[in-house]
LUMFI-39481 format. One line per 3 residues: for each residue x, y, z of C-alpha. Coordinates in steps of 0.05 Angstrom, whole numbers, always signed. Last residue first. Layout:
X Y Z ~ ...
//
This chain:
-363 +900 -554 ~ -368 +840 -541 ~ -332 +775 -579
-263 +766 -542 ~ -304 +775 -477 ~ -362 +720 -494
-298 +681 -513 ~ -256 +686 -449 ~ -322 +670 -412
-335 +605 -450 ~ -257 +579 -432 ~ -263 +599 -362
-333 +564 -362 ~ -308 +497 -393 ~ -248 +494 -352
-288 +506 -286 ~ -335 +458 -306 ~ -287 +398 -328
-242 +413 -262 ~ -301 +412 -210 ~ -339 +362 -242
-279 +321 -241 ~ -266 +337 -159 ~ -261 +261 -139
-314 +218 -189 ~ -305 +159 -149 ~ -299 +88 -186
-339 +33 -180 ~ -357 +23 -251 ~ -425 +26 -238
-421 +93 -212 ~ -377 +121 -261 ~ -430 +134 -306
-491 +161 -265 ~ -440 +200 -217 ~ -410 +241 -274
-473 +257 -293 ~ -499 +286 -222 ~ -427 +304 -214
-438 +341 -274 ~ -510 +374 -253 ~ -477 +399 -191
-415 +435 -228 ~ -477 +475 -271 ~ -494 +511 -199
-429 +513 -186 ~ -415 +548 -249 ~ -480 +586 -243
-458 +620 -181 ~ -387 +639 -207 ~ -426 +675 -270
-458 +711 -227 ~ -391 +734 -192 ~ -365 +740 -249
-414 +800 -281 ~ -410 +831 -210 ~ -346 +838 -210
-284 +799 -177 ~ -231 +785 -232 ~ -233 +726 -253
-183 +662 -242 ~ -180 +670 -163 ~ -243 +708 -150
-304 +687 -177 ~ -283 +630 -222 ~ -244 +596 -177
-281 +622 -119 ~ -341 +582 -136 ~ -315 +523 -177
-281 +493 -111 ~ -343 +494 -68 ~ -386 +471 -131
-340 +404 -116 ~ -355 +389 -45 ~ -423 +417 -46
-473 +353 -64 ~ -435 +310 -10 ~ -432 +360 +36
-458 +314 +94 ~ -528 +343 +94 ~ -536 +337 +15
-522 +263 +27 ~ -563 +258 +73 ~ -621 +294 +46
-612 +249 -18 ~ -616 +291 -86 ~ -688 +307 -101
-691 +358 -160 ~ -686 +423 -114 ~ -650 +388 -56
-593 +373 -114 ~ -582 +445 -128 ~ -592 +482 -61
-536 +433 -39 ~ -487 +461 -90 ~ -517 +529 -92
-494 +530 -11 ~ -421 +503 -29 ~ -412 +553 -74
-439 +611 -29 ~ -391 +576 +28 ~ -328 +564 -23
-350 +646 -58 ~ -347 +678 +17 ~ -281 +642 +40
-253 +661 -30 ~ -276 +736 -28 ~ -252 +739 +42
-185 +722 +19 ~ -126 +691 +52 ~ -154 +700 +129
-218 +684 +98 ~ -189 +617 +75 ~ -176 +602 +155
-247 +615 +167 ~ -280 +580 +115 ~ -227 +519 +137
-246 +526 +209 ~ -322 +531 +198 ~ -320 +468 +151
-284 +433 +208 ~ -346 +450 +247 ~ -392 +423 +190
-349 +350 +206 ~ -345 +308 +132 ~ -270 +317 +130
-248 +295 +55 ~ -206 +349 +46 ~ -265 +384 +4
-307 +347 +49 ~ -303 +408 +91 ~ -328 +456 +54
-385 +417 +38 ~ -398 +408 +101 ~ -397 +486 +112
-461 +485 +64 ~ -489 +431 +92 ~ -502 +453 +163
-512 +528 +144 ~ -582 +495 +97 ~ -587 +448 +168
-596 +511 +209 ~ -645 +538 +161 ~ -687 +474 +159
-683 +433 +102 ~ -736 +403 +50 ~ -738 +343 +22
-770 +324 -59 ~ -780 +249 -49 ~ -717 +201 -54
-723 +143 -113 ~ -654 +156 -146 ~ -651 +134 -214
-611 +67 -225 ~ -546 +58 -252 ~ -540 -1 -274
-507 -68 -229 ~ -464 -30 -176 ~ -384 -30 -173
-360 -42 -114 ~ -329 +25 -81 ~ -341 +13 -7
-274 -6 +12 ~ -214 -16 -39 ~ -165 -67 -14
-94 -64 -55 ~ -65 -132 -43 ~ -129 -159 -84
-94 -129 -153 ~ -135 -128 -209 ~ -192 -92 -184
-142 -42 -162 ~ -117 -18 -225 ~ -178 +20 -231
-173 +48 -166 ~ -99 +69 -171 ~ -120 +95 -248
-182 +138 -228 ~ -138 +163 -165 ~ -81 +187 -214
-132 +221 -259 ~ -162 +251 -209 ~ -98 +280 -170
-72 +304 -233 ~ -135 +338 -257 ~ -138 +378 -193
-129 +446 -221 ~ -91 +436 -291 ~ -91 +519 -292
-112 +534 -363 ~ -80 +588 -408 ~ -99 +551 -476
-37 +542 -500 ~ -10 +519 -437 ~ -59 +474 -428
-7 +407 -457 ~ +50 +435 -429 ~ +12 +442 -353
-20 +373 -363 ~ +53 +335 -374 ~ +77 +376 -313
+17 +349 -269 ~ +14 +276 -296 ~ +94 +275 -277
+80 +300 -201 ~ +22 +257 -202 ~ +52 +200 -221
+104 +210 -175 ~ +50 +214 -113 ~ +10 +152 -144
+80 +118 -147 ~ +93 +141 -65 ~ +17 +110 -45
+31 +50 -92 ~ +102 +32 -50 ~ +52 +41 +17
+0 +0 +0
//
């Protein structure tokens, strides 16, 4: 376990210079990428290999659609999920630790800390409005990713403005319906999805707002 942890490491190291020649052109950050990539192939690999034990990852049947009734939260739990979703961004599923990391990103930038908890809200607001597992939304599970596409488009990438700030809203709103997707296919495979909503939305949207500004006025 340990020799794979250190090659997943290298790997990433090489997948994340590799990734950075071939964006250049386009002026993307890689993000995450690395990490996802490199966890889709450990995992992968893994049902080959029974010295590497994956737990709760087996792959299911089809992917069938979610039975869960329209739920509503109460305003403490909305607060509850949002900084969950903060938190699960390093895999901590505690709202308290949420509270820490919003607070110790404010410290950086308040415009971050802000954009992770609005992100993280819109995330959850998301999947409560077509049914998503209460939960699931309670534990951050919906906001984990739209948490990361919030102040990288709102503040880190863009410029803050009123125009991106909008348009940082409807990225994690859009970030939810991928990891919806994203969930439906790898799913059965019994593989996580990681932050690859995350990465594919924000590069989408960076890309999409560079050419609404090439094109204006």
């Amino acid at each position: 376990m340990w020799l794979m942890l250190a090659l997943s490491a290298l790997c990433s190291v090489v997948l994340t210079l590799a990734l950075q020649q071939w964006l250049a052109p386009a002026r993307l950050a890689v993000l995450t990428a690395p990490f996802v990539l490199t966890g889709w192939m450990v995992v992968l690999a893994a049902y080959q290999w029974p010295a590497l034990q994956l737990q709760g990852l087996a792959p299911e049947a089809l992917a069938v659609q979610a039975q869960t009734p329209v739920a509503t939260l109460q305003a403490h739990e909305w607060l509850q999920a949002a900084l969950a979703g903060v938190a699960q961004i390093f895999v901590v599923d505690n709202a308290a630790a949420g509270a820490i990391f919003v607070l110790a990103l404010a410290v950086h930038s308040r415009w971050c800390a802000l954009l992770a908890l609005l992100g993280s809200l819109a995330g959850a607001a998301t999947a409560v409005l077509w049914g998503a597992e209460p939960s699931q939304v309670l534990h951050g599970l919906w906001g984990y990713s739209a948490a990361l596409t919030a102040p990288a488009l709102g503040c880190i990438f863009l410029r803050p403005t009123p125009a991106s700030l909008v348009w940082a809203l409807l990225g994690a709103v859009c970030t939810t319906v991928v990891q919806g997707a994203a969930f439906s296919v790898l799913g059965p495979l019994g593989v996580p999805m990681f932050t690859a909503p995350f990465v594919l939305t924000t590069w989408v949207f960076l890309l999409a707002w560079r050419g609404m500004r090439a094109s204006g006025p």
